[in-house]
N, C-alpha and C positions, 0 to 999 in steps of 0.2 A: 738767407733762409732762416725762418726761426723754429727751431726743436722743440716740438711740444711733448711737456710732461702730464699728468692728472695724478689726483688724489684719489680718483675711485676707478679709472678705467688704465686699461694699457696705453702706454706712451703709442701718439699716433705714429704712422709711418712717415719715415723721412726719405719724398721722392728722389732727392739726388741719393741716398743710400740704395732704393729701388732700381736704378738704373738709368743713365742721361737720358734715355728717350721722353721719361714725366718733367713736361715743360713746366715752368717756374711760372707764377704771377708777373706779367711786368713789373708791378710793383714790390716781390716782395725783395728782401734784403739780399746782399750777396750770401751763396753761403759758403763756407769755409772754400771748399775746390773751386769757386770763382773769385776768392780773394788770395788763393795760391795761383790761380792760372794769369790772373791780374802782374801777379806779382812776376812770375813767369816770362810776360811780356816788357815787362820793365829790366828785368834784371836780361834777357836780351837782347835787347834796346842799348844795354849801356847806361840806362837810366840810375840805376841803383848801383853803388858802391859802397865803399868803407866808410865814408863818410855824409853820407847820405842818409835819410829818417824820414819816416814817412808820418807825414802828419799829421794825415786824417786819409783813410781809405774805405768811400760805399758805393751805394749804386747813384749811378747818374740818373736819377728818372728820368723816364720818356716822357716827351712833351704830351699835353691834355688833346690835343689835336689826333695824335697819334692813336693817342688811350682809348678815342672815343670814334677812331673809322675801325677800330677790331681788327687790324694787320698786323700782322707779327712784326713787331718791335728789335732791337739788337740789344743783347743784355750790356751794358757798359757800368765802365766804372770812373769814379774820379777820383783823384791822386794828388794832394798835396804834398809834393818833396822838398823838403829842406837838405841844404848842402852846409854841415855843418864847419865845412872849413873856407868855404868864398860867400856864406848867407845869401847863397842863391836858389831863387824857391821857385817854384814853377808846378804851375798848376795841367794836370794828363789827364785828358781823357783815352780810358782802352776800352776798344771791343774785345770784352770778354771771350765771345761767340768765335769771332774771328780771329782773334791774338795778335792784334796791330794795336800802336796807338792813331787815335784818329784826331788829336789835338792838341798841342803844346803851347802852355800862355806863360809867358817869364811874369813874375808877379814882381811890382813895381814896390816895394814896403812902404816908401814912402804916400803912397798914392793910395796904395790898397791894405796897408798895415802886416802886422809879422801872422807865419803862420801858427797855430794854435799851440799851446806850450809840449813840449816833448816830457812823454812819462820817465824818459831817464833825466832830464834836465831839474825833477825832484831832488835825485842825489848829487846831479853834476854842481848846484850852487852850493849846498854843504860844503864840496870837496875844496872848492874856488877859495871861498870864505875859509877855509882853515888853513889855508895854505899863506895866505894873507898878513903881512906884518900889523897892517892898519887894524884890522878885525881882531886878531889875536888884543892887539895894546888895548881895542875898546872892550873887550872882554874880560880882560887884566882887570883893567881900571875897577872893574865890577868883582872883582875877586871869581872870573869863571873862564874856564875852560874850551873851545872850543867842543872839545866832547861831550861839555854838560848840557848842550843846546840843539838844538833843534830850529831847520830855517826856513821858514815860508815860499817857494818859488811863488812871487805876485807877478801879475801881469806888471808892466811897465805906464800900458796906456800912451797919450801922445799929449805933454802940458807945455812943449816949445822950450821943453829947458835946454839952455845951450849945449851943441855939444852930440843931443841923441839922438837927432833926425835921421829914421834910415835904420839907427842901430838894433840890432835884436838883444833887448836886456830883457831883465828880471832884478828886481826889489827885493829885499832881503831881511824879514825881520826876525828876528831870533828869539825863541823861547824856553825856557831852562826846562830840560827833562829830569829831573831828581835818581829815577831809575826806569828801565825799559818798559814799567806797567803805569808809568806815570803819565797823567793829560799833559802836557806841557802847555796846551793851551793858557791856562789858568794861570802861568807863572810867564810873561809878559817880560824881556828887558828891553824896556823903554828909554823913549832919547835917543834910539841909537836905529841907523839905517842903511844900508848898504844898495850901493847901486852896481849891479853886473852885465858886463858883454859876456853873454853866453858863447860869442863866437868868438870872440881872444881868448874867454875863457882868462878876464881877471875882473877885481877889483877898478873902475873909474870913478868910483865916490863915497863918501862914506859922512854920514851925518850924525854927529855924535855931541849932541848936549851935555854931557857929565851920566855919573849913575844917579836914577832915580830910587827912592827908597820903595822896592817891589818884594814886599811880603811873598815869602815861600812857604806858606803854610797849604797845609792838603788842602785842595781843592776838588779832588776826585769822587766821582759821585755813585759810583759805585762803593765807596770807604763805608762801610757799616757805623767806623766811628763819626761818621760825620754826616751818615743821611737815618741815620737807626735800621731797624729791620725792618723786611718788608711785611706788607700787609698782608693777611693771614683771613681778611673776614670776607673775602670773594668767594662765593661760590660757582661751582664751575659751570661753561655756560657753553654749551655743547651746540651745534648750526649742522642740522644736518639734513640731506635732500635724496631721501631711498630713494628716489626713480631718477637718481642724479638730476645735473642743473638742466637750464628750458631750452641752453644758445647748443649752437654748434657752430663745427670750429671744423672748415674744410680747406686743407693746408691753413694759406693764411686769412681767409673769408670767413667773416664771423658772422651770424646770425642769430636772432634771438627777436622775440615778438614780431616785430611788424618791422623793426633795423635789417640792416646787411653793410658791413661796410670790410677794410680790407686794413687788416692790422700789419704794419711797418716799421720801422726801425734801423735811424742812422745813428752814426759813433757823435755826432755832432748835436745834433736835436733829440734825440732819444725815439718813443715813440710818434709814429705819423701815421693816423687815419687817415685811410685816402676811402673816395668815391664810395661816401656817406648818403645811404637810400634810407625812404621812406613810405611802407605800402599803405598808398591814402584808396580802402575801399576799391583795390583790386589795381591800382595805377603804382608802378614806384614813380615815387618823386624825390630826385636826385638832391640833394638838402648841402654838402660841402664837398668840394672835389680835395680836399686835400685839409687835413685840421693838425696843427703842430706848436709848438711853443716855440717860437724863432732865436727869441734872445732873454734870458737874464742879466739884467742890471742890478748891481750890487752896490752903489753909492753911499761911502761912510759918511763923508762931511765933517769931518774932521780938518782943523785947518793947523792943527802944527804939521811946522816942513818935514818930518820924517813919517807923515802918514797922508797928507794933503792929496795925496795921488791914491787914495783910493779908493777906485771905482771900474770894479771888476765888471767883466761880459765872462759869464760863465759857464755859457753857451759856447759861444765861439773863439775865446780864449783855453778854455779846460776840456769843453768835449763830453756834456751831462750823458752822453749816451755810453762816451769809452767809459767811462768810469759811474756806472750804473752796478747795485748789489746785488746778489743772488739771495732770492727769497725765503725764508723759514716760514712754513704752517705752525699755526699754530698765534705769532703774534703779528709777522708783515703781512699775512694773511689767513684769516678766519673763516671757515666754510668748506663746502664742496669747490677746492680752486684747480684748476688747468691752468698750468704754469706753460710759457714759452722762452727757448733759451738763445736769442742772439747770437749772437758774431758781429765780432769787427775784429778791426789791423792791428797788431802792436807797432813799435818804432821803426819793426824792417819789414813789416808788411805779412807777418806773419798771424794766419786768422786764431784768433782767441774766443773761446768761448762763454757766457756769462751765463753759467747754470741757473736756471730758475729766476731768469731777468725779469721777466713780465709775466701780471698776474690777470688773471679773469676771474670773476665769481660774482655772482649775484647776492643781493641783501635786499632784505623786507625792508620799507622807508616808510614803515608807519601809516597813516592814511590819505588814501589820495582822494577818498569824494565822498561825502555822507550827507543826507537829506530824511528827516523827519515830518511829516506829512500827516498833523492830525484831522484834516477834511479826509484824506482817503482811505486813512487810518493805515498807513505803510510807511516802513522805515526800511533802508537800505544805506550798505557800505562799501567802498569797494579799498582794497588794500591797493598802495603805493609797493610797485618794485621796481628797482634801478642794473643796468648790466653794469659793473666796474671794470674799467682796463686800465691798468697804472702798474710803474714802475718806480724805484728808486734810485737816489744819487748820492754820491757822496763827493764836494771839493773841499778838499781843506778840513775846514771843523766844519763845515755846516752840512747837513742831508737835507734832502729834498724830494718830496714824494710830489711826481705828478698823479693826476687822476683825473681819469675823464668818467661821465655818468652819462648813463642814455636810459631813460622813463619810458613807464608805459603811455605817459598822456604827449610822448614826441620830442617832449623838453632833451634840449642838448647841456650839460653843465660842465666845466674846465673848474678843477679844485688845485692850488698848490699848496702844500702843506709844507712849512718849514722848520727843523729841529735841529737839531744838532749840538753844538756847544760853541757857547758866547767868543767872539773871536774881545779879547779883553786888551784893555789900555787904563792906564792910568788918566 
C-alpha cells in the first residue's frame, strides 16, 4: 500500500488503517500488515532464522488473465531468502490472505545468479576487510588505516575467474574518508582490490599494484572554499494552483485529463504503472498493461584488473526501489505535490517505510499548438501540460531520478535523470 501525503489537502485515508474489510487494488503494493503477516508465515514455516535475510520482499502480481476476468485474485507475496550461513537461497511464494506458503524454488546461483546485495552486507565487508592482514599491509603500504577508509560493497558479476563459480562475493574498493562530513568519494586508493566471500566471511583475493600518488586535497562541493558562495541573483519563483491540481488520486488509481492508470511500487524496480487507459472520445483505450524500468546497466569499461569487473545491475543487484529517498518540497519537488510513501522489507522482513517516496504534480510545458491565420484573420494557442510521477534513488555515489510524463496530446514520455557524484579513478 502506498501512504499518500499532499501539500494543500489532508493526507488521504489509509484503507488498511480503516479497517481489513476496504480491499486493496490487486495491484497495489504490500502494505506494512501484509509484509508482517508474510513475514508471519515464514517465521512459522521455519523459513526464517538467525541466519537467514530476506532479500527482497513484495507482491507477486497477479497474472493479466486474472486482472482482466475481474475475480478476486489471492494477495501473495514473493520472498527472496538468503541463508547466510549454507548460501542457500530460495525463492517463497505466500498467500498473504491465506497464511501458507504456496511455493518454494531453491535457487541454483550458479544457473540463476546470487540474490540481490544485503543492506547489512554494506557494513559486513568493512568489517571483513579490517579484520584482514593482507588489506591492513595494503593499506600500510599507503600510509592508512583501515579506519581512514571507506569500502564499496560492488556486485561481483560472473567474469569465469577461477575459483568463484557459485560463490556469493563482493569487490572491495576502498576510499579514504579524511573525517565523517567528508565525500570519500573524491579520494580514491587505487591499485588496490579486494575480493570477498560474504558467506565465509573473509578475504580470497586481494589485487594490489603498489600506491598510487592520490591527491587528498578537498574535493567536497559543498566547501564554500572550493565552489564560492551561492548564488544570490534568483528571484523567487512561486507554482501555485488555488483550486489545487486537475488528477486525482483514488487509493492508488490515478486520474487526470483523459489518463487513468494505477500507480505501484516494488523494492526491486521502484515504481510500476500498471493498466494504462486512454479516453479516445468516449471509448478507454487500454494503452500499457504494465510500464516499469526492468534493469540498469552500469558498464565502466575500464580495463585495469582491479576495476575490469565493473558493470553493475542496479536494478536487480541493489534494489532502486529499497533504497529510493524521501522527498523535500521545495527542490525534489516544486508545486502543488501529493506525495506517496511506500513500503518494503528490511533484511528480516520487517516492513519500512519511505516517507514521501513518490511524487505527483503537474507542470505547464510551454506550448503545445499555435496557428496564425491571416486569410481568416484568427490566431489561437493552446498550452502544453504534462502529469509527473517520479521517484528517486540513491546506489552508491550516484542518484537517480526516474520520471515518467503523461500530456495532454496522449504522448507517453520515460525521463531518467542521473546525478550524483563521479564514482573517480586515477
Amino acid at each position: 500500500m502506498l501512504v499518500s501525503t499532499t501539500t494543500t489537502t489532508p493526507s488521504l485515508p489509509d484503507p488498511q488503517a480503516a479497517g481489513e474489510s476496504a480491499l486493496p487494488h490487486p495491484l497495489d503494493p504490500l502494505s506494512a500488515a501484509e509484509i508482517t503477516a508474510a513475514r508471519d508465515v515464514l517465521l512459522a514455516e521455519g523459513r526464517l532464522g538467525e541466519t537467514v535475510r530476506v532479500a527482497y520482499l513484495s507482491l507477486k502480481e497477479p497474472a493479466k488473465a486474472a486482472l482482466r476476468a475481474g475475480s478476486d485474485v489471492p494477495r501473495e507475496a514473493r520472498a527472496i531468502l538468503l541463508d547466510t550461513a549454507t548460501d542457500t537461497t530460495v525463492d517463497v511464494v505466500v498467500d498473504v490472505t491465506a497464511g501458507v506458503t504456496t511455493a518454494v524454488t531453491e535457487v541454483d546461483p550458479i544457473l540463476a545468479g546470487q540474490a540481490p546485495v544485503l543492506l547489512e552486507e554494506f557494513a559486513a565487508i568493512e568489517e571483513i576487510l579490517a579484520a584482514d592482514e593482507g588489506w591492513r599491509a595494503a593499506l600500510g603500504s599507503r600510509g592508512l588505516e583501515p579506519a581512514q577508509v571507506r569500502v564499496a560493497p560492488l556486485s561481483a558479476g560472473i567474469f569465469d575467474y577461477e575459483g568463484e563459480e557459485g560463490r556469493r562475493l563482493l569487490r572491495g574498493l576502498a576510499f579514504v574518508q579524511k573525517d565523517p562530513a567528508d565525500y570519500a568519494w573524491g579520494h580514491p586508493v587505487d591499485q588496490l582490490v579486494a575480493f570477498v566471500d560474504m558467506i565465509e566471511r573473509r578475504v580470497v583475493r586481494i589485487i594490489d599494484d603498489g600506491p598510487s600518488d592520490d591527491p587528498l586535497t578537498d574535493g567536497n562541493f559543498e566547501s564554500p572554499e572550493l565552489t564560492g558562495p551561492l548564488r544570490e541573483d534568483l528571484k523567487p519563483l512561486h507554482i501555485v494552483q488555488p483550486e489545487g491540481p486537475s488528477f486525482t488520486l483514488d487509493g492508488n488509481v490515478l486520474r487526470w485529463q483523459k489518463w487513468d492508470l494505477h500507480v505501484g511500487f516494488d523494492a526491486r524496480e521502484g515504481l510500476i504503472l500498471g493498466q494504462i487507459g486512454f479516453e479516445d472520445r468516449g471509448t478507454r483505450r487500454s494503452i500499457i498493461e504494465r510500464a516499469s524500468i526492468a534493469e540498469m546497466v552500469v558498464p565502466y569499461g575500464d580495463p585495469a584488473p582491479y576495476r575490469s569487473w565493473q558493470n553493475y545491475f542496479d536494478t536487480g543487484e541493489y534494489l532502486v526501489g529499497r533504497d529510493a529517498n524521501s522527498l523535500e518540497l521545495g527542490c525534489d519537488c516544486l508545486g502543488d505535490i501529493t506525495y506517496l510513501s511506500p513500503v518494503v522489507a528490511d533484511d528480516f522482513g520487517n516492513p519500512r517505510e519511505i516517507p514521501q517516496g513518490i511524487c505527483i504534480h503537474e507542470e505547464d510545458f510551454g506550448l503545445l499548438w499555435k496557428h496564425t491565420d491571416e486569410w481568416a484573420g484568427h490566431r489561437s494557442s493552446r498550452r502544453q501540460r504534462r502529469l509527473v510521477v517520479s521517484f528517486f534513488t540513491t546506489v552508491g555515489n550516484y542518484d537517480y531520478g526516474f520520471y515518467w510524463y503523461f500530456y495532454l496530446d496522449g504522448t507517453i514520455q520515460f525521463e531518467a535523470k542521473a546525478t550524483g557524484i563521479v564514482f573517480t579513478a586515477r
